[in-house]
Residue frames relative to the residue before (quaternion, step in Angstrom):
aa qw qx qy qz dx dy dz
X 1.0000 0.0000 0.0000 0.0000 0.00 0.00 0.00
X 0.3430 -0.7117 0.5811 0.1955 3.65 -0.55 0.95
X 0.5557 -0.4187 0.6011 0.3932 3.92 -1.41 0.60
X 0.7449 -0.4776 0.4560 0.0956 2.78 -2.04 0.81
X 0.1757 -0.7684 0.4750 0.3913 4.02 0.03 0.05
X 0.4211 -0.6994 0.4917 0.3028 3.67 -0.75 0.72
X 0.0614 0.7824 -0.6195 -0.0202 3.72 -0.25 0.48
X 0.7507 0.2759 -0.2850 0.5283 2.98 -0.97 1.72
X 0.5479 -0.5490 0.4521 0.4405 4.06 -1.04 -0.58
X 0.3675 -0.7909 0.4281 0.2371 3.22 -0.83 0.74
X 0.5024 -0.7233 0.4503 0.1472 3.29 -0.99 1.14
X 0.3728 -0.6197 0.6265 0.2908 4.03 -0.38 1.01
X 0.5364 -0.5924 0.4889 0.3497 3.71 -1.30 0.31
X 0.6808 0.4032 -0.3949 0.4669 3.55 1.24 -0.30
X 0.5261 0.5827 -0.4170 0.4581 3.52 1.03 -0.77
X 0.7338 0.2813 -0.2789 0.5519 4.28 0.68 -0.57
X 0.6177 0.4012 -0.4725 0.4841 3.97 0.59 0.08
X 0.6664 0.5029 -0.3566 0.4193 3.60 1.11 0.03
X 0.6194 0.4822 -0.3354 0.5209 3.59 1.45 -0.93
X 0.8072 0.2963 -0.1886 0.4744 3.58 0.59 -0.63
X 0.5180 -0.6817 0.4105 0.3137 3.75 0.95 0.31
X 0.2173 0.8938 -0.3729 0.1220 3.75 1.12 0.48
X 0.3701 -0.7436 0.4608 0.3126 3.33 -0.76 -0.05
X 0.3594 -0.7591 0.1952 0.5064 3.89 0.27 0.59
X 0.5111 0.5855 -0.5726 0.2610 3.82 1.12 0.17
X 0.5479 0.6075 -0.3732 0.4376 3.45 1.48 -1.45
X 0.8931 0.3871 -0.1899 0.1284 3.52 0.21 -0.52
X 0.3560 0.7375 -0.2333 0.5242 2.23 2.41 -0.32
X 0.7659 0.4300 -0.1456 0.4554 3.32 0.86 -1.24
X 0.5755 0.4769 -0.3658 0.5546 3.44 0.93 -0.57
X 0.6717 0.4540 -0.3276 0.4852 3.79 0.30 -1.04
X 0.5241 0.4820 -0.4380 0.5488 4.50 0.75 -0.79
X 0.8335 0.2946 -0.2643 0.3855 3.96 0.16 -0.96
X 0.8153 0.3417 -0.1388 0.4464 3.26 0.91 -0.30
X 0.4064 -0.7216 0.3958 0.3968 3.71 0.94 0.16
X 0.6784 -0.5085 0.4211 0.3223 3.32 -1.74 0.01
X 0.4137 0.6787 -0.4961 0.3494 4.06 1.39 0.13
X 0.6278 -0.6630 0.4045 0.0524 3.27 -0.89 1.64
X 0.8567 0.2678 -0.0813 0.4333 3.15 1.39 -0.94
X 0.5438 0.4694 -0.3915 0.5750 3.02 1.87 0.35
X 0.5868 0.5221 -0.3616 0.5024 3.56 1.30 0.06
X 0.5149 0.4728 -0.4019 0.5914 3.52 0.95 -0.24
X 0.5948 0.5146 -0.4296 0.4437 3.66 0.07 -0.69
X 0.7735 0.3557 -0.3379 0.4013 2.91 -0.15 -1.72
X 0.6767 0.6256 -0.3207 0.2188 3.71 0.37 -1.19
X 0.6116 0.6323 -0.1390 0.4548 3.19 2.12 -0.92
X 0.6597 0.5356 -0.1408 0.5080 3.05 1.80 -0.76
X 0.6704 0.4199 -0.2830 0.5424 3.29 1.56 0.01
X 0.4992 -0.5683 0.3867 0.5275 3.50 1.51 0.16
X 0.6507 0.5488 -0.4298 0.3011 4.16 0.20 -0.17
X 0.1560 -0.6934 0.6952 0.1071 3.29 -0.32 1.63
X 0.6054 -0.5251 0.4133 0.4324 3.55 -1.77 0.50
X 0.6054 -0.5249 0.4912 0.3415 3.40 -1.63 0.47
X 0.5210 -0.5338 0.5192 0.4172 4.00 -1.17 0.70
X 0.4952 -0.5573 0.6476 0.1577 2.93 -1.83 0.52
């Protein structure tokens, strides 16, 4: 099985439990099924209704 392509920068697990206000299980687990690509995590995150958290 070849590695996942990263599409996009990759997001540290704290750097996306901070943009999106996560908890670290939620994100843990989302990030194990879905990889660290910035821009397939944004998607997905958009598809669940969770715009990122203000800065």
């Amino acid at each position: 099985m070849t590695p996942k392509q990263i599409r996009g920068a990759a997001y540290t697990i704290e750097q996306f439990m901070e943009k999106y206000g996560l908890a670290a299980e939620e994100a843990q687990t989302l990030f194990a099924k879905f990889g660290p690509s910035s821009v397939d995590l944004d998607i997905l995150m958009r598809a669940k209704g969770r715009a990122p958290e203000a800065a």
